[in-house]
MISEZA-339879 format. One record per residue (C-alpha): x, z, y; residue number from 1. Coordinates in nm, 2 decimals, decimal comma. Layout:
# MISEZA-339879
+--------+--------+--------+------+
!     px !     pz !     py ! resi !
+--------+--------+--------+------+
!      X !      Z !      Y !  NUM !
...
+--------+--------+--------+------+
END
This chain:
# MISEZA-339879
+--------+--------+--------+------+
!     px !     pz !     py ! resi !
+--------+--------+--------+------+
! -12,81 ! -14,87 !   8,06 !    1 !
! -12,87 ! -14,61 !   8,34 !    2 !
! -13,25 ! -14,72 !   8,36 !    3 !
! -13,29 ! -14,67 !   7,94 !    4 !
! -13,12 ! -14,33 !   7,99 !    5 !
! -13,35 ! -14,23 !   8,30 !    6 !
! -13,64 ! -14,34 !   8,06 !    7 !
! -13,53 ! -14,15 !   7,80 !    8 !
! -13,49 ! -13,81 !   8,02 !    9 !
! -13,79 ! -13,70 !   8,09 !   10 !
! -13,90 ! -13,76 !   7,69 !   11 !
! -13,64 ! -13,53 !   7,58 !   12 !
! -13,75 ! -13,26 !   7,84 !   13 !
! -14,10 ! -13,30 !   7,69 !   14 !
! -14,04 ! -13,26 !   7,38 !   15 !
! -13,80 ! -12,96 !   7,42 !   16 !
! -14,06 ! -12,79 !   7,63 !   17 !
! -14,34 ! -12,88 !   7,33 !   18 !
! -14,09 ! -12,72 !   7,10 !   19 !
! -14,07 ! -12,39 !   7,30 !   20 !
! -14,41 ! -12,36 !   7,36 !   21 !
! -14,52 ! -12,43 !   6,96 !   22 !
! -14,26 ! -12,19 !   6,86 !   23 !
! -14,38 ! -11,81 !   6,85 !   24 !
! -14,03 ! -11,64 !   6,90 !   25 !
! -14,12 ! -11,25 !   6,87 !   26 !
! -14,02 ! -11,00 !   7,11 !   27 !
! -13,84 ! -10,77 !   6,87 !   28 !
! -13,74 ! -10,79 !   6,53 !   29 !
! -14,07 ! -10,85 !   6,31 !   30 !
! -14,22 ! -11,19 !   6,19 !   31 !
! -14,56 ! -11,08 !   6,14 !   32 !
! -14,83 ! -11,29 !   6,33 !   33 !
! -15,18 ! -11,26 !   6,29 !   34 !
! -15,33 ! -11,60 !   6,18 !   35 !
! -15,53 ! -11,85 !   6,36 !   36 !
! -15,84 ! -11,64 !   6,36 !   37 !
! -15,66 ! -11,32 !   6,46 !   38 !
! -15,71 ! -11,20 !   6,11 !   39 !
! -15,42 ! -10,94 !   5,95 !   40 !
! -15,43 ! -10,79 !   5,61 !   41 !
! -15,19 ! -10,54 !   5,46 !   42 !
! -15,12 ! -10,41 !   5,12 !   43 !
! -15,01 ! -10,07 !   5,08 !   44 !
! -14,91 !  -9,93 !   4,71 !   45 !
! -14,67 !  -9,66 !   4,61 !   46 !
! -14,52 !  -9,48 !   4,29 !   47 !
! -14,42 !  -9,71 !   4,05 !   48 !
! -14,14 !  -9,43 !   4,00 !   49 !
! -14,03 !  -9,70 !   3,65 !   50 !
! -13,79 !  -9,59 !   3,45 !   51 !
! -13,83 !  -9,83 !   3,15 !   52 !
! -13,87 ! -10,18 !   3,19 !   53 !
! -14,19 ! -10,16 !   3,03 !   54 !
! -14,32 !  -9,99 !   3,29 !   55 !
! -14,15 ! -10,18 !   3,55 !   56 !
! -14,34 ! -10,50 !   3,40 !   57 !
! -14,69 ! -10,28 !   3,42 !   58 !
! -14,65 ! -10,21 !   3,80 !   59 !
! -14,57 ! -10,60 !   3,84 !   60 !
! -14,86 ! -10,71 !   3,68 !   61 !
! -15,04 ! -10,47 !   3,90 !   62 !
! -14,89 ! -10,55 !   4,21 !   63 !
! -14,94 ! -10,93 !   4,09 !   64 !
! -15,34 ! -10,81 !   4,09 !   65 !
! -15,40 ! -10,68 !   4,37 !   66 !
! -15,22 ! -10,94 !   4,60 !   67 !
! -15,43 ! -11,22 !   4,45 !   68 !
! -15,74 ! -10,98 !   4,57 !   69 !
! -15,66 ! -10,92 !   4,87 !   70 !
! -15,38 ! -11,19 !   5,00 !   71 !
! -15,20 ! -10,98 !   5,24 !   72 !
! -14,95 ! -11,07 !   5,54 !   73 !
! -14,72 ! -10,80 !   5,45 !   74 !
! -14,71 ! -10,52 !   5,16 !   75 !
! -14,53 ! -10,19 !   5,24 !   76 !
! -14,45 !  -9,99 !   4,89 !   77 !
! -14,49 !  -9,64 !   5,02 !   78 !
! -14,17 !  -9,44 !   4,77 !   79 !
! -14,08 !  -9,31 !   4,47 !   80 !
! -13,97 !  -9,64 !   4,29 !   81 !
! -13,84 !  -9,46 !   3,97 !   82 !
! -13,73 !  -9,11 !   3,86 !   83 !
! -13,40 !  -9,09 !   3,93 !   84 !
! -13,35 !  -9,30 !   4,21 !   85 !
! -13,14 !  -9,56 !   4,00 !   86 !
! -13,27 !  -9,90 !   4,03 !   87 !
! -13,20 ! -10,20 !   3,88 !   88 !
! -13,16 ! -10,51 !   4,07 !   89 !
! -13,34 ! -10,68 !   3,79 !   90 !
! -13,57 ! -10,50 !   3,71 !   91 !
! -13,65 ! -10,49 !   4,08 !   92 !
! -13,65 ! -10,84 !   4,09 !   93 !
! -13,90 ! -10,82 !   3,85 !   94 !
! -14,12 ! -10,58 !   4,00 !   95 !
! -14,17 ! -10,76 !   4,32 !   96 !
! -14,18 ! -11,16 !   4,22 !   97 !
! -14,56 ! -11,12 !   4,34 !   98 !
! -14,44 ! -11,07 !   4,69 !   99 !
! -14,10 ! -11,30 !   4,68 !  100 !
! -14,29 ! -11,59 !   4,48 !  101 !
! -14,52 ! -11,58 !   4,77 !  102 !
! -14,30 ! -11,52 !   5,02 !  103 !
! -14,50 ! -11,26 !   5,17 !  104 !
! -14,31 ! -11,00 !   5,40 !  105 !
! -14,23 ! -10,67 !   5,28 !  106 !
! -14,10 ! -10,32 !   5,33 !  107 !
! -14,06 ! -10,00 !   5,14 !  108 !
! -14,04 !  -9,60 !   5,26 !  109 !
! -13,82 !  -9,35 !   5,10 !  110 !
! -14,01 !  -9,11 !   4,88 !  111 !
! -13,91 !  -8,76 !   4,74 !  112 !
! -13,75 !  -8,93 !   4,43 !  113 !
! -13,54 !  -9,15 !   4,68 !  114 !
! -13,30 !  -8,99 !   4,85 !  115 !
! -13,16 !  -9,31 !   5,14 !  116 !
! -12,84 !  -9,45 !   4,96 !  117 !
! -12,70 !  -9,77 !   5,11 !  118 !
! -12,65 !  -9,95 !   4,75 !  119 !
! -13,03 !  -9,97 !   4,76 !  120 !
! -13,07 ! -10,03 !   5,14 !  121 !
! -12,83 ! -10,34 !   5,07 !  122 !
! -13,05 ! -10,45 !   4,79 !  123 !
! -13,37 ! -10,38 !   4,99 !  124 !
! -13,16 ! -10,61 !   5,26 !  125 !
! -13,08 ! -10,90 !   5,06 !  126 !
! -13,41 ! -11,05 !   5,05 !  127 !
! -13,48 ! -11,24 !   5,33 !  128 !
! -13,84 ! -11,09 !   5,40 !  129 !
! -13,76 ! -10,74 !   5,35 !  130 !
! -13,79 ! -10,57 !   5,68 !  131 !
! -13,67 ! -10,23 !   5,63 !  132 !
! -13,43 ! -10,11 !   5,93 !  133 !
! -13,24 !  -9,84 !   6,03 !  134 !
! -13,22 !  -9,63 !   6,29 !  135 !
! -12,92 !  -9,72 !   6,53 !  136 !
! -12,63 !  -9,46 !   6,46 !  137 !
! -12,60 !  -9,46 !   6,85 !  138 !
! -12,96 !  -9,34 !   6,88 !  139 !
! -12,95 !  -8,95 !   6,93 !  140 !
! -13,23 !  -8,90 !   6,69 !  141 !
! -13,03 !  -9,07 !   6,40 !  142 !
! -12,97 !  -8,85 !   6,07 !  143 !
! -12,71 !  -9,03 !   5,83 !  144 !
! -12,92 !  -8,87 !   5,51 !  145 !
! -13,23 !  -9,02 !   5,58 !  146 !
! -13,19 !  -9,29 !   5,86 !  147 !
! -13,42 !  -9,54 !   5,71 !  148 !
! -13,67 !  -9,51 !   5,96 !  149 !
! -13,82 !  -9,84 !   6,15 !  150 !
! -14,14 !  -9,95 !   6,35 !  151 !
! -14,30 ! -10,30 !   6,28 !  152 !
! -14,48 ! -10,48 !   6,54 !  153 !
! -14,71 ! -10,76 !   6,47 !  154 !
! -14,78 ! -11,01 !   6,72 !  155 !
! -15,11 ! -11,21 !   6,83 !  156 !
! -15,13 ! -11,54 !   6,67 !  157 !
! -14,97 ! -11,73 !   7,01 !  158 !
! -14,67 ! -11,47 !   7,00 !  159 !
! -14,74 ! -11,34 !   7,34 !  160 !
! -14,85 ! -10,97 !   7,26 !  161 !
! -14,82 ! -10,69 !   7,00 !  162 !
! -15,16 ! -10,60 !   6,92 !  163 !
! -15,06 ! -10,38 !   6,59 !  164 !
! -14,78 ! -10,17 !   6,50 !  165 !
! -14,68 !  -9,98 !   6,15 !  166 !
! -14,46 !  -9,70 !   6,13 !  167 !
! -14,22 !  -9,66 !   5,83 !  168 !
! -14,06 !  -9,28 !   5,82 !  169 !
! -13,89 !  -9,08 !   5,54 !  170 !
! -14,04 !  -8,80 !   5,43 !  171 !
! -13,75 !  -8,67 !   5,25 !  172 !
! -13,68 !  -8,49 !   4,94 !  173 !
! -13,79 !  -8,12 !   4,85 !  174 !
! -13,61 !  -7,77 !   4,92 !  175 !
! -13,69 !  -7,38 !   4,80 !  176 !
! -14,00 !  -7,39 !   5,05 !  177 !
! -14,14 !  -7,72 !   4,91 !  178 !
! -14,12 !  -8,07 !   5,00 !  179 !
! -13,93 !  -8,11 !   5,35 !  180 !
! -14,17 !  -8,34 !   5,55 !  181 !
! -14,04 !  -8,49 !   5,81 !  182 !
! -13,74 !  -8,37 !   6,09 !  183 !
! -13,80 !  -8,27 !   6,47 !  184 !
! -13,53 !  -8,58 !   6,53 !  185 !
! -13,82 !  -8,80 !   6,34 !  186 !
! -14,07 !  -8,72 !   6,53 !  187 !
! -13,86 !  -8,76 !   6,88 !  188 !
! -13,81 !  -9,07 !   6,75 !  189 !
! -14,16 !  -9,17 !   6,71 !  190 !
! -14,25 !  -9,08 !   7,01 !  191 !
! -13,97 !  -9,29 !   7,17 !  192 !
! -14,08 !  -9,62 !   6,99 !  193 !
! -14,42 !  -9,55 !   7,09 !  194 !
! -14,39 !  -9,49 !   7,43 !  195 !
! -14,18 !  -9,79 !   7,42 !  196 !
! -14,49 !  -9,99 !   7,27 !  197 !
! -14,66 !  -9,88 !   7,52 !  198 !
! -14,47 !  -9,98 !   7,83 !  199 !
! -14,40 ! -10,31 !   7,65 !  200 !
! -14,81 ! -10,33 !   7,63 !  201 !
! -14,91 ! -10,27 !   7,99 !  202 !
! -14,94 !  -9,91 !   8,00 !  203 !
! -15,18 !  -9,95 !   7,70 !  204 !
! -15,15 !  -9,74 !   7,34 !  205 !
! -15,11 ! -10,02 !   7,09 !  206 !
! -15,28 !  -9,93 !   6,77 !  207 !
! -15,08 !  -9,82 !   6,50 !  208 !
! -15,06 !  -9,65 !   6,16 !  209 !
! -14,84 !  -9,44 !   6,00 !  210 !
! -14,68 !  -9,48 !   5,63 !  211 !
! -14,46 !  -9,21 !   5,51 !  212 !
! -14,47 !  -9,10 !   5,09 !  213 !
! -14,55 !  -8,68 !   5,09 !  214 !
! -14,87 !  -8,62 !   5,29 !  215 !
! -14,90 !  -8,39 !   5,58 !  216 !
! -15,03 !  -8,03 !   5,56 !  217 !
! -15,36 !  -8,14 !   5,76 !  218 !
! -15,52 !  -8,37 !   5,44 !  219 !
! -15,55 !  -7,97 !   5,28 !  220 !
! -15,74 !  -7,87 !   5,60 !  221 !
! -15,97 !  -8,19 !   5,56 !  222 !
! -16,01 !  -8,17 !   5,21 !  223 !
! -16,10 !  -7,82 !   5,18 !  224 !
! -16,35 !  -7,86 !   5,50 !  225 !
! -16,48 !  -8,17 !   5,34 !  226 !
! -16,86 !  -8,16 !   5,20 !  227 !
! -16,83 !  -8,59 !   5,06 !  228 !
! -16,55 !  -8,59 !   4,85 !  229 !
! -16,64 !  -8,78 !   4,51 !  230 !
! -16,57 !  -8,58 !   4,18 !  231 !
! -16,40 !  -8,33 !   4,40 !  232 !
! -16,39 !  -7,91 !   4,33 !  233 !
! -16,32 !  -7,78 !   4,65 !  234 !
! -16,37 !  -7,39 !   4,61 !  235 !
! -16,55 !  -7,41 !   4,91 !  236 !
! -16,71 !  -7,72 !   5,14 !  237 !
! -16,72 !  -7,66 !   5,46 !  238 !
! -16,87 !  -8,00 !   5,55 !  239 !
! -16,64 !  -8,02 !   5,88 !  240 !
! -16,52 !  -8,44 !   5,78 !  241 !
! -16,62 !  -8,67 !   5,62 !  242 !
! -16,41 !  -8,77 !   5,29 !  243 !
! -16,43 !  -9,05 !   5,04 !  244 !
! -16,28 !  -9,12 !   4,68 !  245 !
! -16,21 !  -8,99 !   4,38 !  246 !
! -15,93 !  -8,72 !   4,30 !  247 !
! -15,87 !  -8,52 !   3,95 !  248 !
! -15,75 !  -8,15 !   3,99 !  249 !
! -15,66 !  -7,86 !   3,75 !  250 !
! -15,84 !  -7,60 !   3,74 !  251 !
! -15,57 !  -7,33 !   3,92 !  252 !
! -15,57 !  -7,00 !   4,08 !  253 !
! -15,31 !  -6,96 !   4,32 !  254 !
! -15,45 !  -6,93 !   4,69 !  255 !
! -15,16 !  -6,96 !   4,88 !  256 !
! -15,26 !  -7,16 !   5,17 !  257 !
! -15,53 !  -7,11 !   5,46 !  258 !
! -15,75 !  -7,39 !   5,59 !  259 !
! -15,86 !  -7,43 !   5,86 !  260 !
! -16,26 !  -7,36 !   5,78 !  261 !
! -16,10 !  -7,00 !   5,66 !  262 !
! -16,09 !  -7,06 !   5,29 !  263 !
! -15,79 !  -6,99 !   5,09 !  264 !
! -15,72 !  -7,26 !   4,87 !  265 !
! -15,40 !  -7,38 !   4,63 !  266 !
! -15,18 !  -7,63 !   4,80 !  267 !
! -15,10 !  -7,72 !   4,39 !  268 !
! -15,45 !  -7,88 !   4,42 !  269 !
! -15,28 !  -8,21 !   4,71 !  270 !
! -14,91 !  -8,16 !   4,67 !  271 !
! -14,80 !  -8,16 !   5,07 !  272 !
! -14,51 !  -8,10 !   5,30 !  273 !
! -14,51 !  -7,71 !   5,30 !  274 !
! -14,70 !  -7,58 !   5,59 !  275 !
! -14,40 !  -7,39 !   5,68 !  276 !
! -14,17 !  -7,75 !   5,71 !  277 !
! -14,48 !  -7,90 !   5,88 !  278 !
! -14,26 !  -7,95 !   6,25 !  279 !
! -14,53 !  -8,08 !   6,46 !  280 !
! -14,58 !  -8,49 !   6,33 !  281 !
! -14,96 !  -8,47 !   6,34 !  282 !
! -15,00 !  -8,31 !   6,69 !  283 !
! -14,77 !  -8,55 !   6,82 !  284 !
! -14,96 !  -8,86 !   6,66 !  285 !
! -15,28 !  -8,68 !   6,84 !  286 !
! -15,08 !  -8,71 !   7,21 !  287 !
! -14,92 !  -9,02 !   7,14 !  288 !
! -15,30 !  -9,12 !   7,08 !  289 !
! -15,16 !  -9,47 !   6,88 !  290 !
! -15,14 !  -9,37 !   6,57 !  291 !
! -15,51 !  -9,44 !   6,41 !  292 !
! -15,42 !  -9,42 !   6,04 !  293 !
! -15,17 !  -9,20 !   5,81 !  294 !
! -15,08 !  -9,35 !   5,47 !  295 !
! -14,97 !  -9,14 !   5,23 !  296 !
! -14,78 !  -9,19 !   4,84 !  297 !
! -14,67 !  -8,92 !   4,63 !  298 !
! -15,02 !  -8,77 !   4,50 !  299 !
! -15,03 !  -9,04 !   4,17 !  300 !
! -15,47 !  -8,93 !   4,06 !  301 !
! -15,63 !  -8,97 !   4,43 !  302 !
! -15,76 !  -9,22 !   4,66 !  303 !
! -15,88 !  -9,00 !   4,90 !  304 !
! -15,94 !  -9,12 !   5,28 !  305 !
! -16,10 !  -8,92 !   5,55 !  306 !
! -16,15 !  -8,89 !   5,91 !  307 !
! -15,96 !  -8,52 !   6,06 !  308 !
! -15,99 !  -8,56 !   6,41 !  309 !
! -15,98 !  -8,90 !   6,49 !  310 !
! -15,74 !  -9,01 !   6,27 !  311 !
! -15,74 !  -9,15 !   5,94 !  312 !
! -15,59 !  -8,94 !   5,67 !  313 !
! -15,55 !  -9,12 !   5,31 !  314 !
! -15,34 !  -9,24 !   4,93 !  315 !
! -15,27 !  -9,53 !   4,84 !  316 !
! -15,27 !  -9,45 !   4,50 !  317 !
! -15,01 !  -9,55 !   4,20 !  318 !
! -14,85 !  -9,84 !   4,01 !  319 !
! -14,77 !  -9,84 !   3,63 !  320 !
! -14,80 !  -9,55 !   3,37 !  321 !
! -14,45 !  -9,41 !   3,46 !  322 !
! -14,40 !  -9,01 !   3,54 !  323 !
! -14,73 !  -8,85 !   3,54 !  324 !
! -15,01 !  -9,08 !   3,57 !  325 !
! -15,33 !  -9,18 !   3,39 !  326 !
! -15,55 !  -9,52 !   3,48 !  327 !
! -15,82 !  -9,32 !   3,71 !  328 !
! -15,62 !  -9,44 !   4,06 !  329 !
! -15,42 !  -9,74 !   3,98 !  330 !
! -15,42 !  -9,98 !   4,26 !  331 !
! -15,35 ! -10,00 !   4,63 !  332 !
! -15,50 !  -9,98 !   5,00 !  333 !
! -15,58 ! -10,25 !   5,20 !  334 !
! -15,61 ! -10,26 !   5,61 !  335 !
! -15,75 ! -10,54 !   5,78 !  336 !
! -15,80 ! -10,58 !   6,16 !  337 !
! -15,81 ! -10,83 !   6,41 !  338 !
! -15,62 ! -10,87 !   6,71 !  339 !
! -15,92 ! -10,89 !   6,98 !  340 !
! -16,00 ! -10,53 !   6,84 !  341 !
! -15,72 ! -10,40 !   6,64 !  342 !
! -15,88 ! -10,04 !   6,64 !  343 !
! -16,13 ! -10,12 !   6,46 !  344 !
! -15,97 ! -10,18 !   6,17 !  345 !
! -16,11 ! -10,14 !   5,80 !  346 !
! -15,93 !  -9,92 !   5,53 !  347 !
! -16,06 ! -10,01 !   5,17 !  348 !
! -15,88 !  -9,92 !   4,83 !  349 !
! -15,87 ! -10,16 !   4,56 !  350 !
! -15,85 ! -10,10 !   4,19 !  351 !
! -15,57 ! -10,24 !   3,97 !  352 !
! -15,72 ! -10,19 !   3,65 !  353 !
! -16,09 ! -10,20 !   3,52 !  354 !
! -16,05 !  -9,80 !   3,52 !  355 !
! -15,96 !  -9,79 !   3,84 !  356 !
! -16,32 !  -9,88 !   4,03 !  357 !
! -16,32 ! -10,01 !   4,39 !  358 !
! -16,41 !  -9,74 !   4,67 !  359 !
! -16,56 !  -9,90 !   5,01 !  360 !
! -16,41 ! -10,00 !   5,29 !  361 !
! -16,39 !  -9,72 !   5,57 !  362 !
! -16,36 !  -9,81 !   5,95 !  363 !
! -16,15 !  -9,66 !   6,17 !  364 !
! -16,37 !  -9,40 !   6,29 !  365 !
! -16,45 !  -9,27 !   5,94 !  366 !
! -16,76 !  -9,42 !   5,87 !  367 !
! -16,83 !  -9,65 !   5,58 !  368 !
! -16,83 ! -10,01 !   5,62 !  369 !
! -17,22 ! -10,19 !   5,59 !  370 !
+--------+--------+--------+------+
END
């Protein structure tokens, strides 16, 4: 009997050990891996903003076309999921089968039109690859009206290294100077997860981008000083970066807002953060030096990306025919990047609808992809 047990030892300890080294346990809290190849792929959309269920049947046919395009790891839906920030858990339901059916991992940001309330941080939670998070309520950068803030890391295919990183932030809602942008305690925050990133990495940045639903004051500044911008009206091109895609614009007269080349141009033209609530995010990206890439929602007739200093500045476009909205940019972006060289990463929106043409992938440093 002892002999038979002795023989039986040492097979249990192999195949313990086999187990432990097969399994990829992840460092923190994310389940993303990059597959065998090192290959990643993610889907960013944004304001289905439904309010019928109509509508909330468009944006899941939508959403249903553009993951069989581009089969992506993960899909982040960047805000404004309806109107009036009332959601039905049905209808929700409904409106992401394409990821659940799939089981495909998933998170969401807070847009203007969604002000955090736990009812729908609860919902968000009850699927089992949702992977919105909170920041801790013992963190001193935590803010009870918009805490819904998190950092995903995704992990080299052997589990041993986070080679990519997506930042999730609130953007908040709007005030008497304009849309609120984002809080000095946000961007501490940032800068605390990516330092911690970075000590986790060696001492290295670990290439990241950024998703939050109003964009930043600087996509003015680059669209205004752009000279490539596709069926664009700048009222004056100042060629300074490059820009791609398509936006439509009214034809309006305020000037109420200086760029950067000098011209005085209508913010009314990319609704943004006011430049007076603009607290510092994109200089601290720029010292951080991780962030490559800032996703933006919010602006429903523009796929614009460009290149403003280094960093990626671009829509992801809009679901469905609810609030304003036409069929001219109906579809999502797509990043793709590999974990032997995670920075340089590809950017590419895809259409939704037949209306809605392709635009090219972009790399990371702005150029178009070959």
């Amino acid at each position: 009997m002892k002999k038979q047990l002795l023989t039986f030892i040492p097979i249990i300890i192999i195949s313990v050990l086999f187990l432990f080294s097969a399994y990829r346990e992840p460092v923190g809290k994310s389940a993303l891996f990059c597959d065998q190849n090192g290959d990643f792929t993610i889907l960013i959309v944004s304001d289905p903003q439904c309010d019928t269920k109509a509508q909330w049947q468009e944006a899941a046919d939508e959403l249903e076309r553009l993951i069989v395009r581009s089969a992506p790891d993960f899909v982040l839906i960047n805000g404004d999921m309806n109107t009036y920030n009332k959601i039905d858990a049905d209808l929700w339901d409904m409106f992401i089968s394409p990821i659940t059916g799939r089981n495909v991992f998933w998170s969401t940001t807070n847009g203007n039109h969604d002000p955090y309330t736990d009812k729908h941080y609860k919902m968000y939670k009850s699927y089992a690859r949702c992977l919105n998070e909170c920041v801790s309520k013992g963190d001193p950068n935590f803010e009870a009206e918009r805490p819904m803030n998190y950092v995903i890391p995704i992990y080299s295919f052997d589990g041993k290294r986070v080679v990519f990183a997506i930042y999730a932030l609130d953007s908040g809602t709007s005030n008497t100077n304009g849309y609120e942008g984002l809080t000095s305690r946000q961007i501490a925050w940032y800068a605390q997860q990516s330092n911690a990133l970075k000590r986790q990495n060696n001492g290295c940045e670990v290439t990241s981008i950024m998703c939050l639903h109003t964009p930043i004051p600087q996509v003015i500044d680059m669209f205004y000083s752009s000279a490539t911008a596709q069926n664009a009206t700048p009222k004056i091109a100042g060629g300074l970066y490059p820009v791609y895609g398509k936006t439509r614009q009214s034809d309006e007269a305020i000037t109420d807002y200086r760029c950067e080349n000098g011209t005085y141009v209508s913010k009314s033209f990319i609704h943004t953060t006011a430049p007076q609530n603009d607290r510092g995010i994109f200089k601290k990206v720029l010292k951080q030096g991780d962030v490559k890439a800032m996703i933006f929602g919010h602006e429903h007739k523009t796929n614009l990306i460009g290149s403003y200093k280094g960093v990626q500045l671009s829509f992801a476009g809009k679901l469905s025919t609810g609030c304003y909205s036409d069929t001219f940019c109906r579809g999502g972006r797509v990043i793709k990047f590999n974990e032997y060289c995670p920075q340089n990463f590809t950017s590419q929106w895809l259409g939704a609808l037949p209306t809605s043409p392709d635009q090219p992938a972009v790399y990371s440093d702005g150029n178009i992809a070959k």
